[in-house]
C-alpha positions as CSV (number, residue, x, y, z in Angstrom):
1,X,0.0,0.0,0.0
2,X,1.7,3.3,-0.4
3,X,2.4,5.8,2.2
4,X,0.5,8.9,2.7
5,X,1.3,12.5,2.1
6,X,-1.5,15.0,3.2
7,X,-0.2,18.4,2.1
8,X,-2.0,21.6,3.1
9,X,-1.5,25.1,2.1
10,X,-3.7,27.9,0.9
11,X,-1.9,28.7,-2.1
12,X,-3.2,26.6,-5.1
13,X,0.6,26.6,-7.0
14,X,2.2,25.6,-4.0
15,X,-0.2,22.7,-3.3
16,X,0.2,21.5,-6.4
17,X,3.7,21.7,-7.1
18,X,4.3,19.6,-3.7
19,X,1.4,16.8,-4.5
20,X,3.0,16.3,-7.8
21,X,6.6,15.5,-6.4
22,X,5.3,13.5,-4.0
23,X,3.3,11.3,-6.6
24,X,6.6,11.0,-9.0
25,X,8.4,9.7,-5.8
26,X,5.4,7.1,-6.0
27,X,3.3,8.1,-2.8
28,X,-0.5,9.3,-2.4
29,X,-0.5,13.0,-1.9
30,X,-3.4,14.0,-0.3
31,X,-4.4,17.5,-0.6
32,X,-6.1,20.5,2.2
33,X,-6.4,24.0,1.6
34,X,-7.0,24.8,5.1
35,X,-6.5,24.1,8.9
36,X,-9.4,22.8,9.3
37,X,-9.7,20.4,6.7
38,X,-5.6,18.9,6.9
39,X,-7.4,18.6,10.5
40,X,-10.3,16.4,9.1
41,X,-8.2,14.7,6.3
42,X,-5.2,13.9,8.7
43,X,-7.7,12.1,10.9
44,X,-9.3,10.0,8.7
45,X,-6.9,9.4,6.2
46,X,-4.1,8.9,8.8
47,X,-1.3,9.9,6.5
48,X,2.5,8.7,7.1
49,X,4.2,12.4,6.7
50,X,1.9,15.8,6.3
51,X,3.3,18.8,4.7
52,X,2.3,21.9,6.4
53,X,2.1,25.7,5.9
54,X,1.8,28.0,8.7
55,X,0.0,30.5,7.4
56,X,-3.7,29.8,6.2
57,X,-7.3,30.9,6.7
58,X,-9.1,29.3,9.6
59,X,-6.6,27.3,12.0
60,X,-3.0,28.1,11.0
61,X,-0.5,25.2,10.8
62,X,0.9,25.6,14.5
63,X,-2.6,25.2,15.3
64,X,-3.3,22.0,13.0
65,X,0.1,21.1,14.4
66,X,-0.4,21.4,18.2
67,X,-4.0,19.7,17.6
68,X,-2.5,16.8,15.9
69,X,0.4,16.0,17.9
70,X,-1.6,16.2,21.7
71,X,-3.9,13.6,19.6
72,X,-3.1,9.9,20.6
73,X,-3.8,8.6,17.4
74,X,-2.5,11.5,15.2
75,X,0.6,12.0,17.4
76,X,3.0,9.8,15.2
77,X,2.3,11.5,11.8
78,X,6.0,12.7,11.0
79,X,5.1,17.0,10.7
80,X,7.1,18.9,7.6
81,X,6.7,23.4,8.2
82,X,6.6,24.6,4.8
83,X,6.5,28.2,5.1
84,X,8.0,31.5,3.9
85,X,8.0,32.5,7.6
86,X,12.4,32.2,7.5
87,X,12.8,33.8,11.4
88,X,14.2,32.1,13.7
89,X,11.1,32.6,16.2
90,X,9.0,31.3,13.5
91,X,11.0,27.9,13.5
92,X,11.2,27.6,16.7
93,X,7.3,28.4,17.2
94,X,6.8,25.4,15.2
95,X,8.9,23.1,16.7
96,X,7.1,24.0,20.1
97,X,4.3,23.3,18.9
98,X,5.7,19.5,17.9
99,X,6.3,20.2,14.1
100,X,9.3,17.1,13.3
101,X,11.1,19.5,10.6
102,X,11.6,23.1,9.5
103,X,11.6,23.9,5.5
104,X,11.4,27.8,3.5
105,X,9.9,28.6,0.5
106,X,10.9,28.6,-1.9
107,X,11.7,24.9,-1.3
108,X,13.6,23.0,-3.4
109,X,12.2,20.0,-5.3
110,X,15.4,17.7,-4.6
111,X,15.5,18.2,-1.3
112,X,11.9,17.4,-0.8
113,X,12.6,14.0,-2.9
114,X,15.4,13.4,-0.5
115,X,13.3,13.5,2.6
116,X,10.4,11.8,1.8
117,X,12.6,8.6,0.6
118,X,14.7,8.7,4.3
119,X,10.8,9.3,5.8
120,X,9.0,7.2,4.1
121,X,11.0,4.1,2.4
């Protein structure tokens, strides 16, 4: 069965120039364009690794992200911040709030590849 990848961000190129790497890598990208429904999709769908933006309408990501991890049966999925928030607060905002990893836009399509393969195979 292949792994899941729920990513969720608000803007429509981003969205769907990270689903499309993660399908050439040969996972299921599953798609959200807000909190609340990467909220919905992560719990149902379960996914293996989500790919999450901080800023977005409704529940930001630290939200979705705090949510998910003090969840028993959400806690394990593996939490990717992609966001053009490059601070230093910012990063470490996110990691509070139990996001696994740290990436800026613009990210780079190789280095995505990478990680998902040492997350996910």
């Amino acid at each position: 069965m292949a792994k899941k990848v729920l990513v969720c961000d608000d803007e429509p190129y981003i969205l769907e120039s990270v689903s499309y790497v993660v399908q050439q890598e040969g996972y299921l990208a599953l798609a959200a364009e807000n909190g609340e429904e990467a909220l919905r999709l992560a719990r149902t769908e379960m996914p293996d690794v989500m790919i999450l933006d901080i800023w977005m309408p409704g529940k930001d990501g630290n939200t979705v992200c705090r949510e998910l991890k003090s969840n028993p049966t959400t806690r394990r999925v593996y939490i990717i911040m992609l966001t053009a928030k490059g601070q230093e607060r910012d990063m470490e905002e996110s990691l509070q709030c139990g996001a696994d990893e740290y990436m800026t836009k613009p990210f780079s399509p190789r280095s995505l590849r990478k990680k998902l393969h040492e997350l996910l195979d």
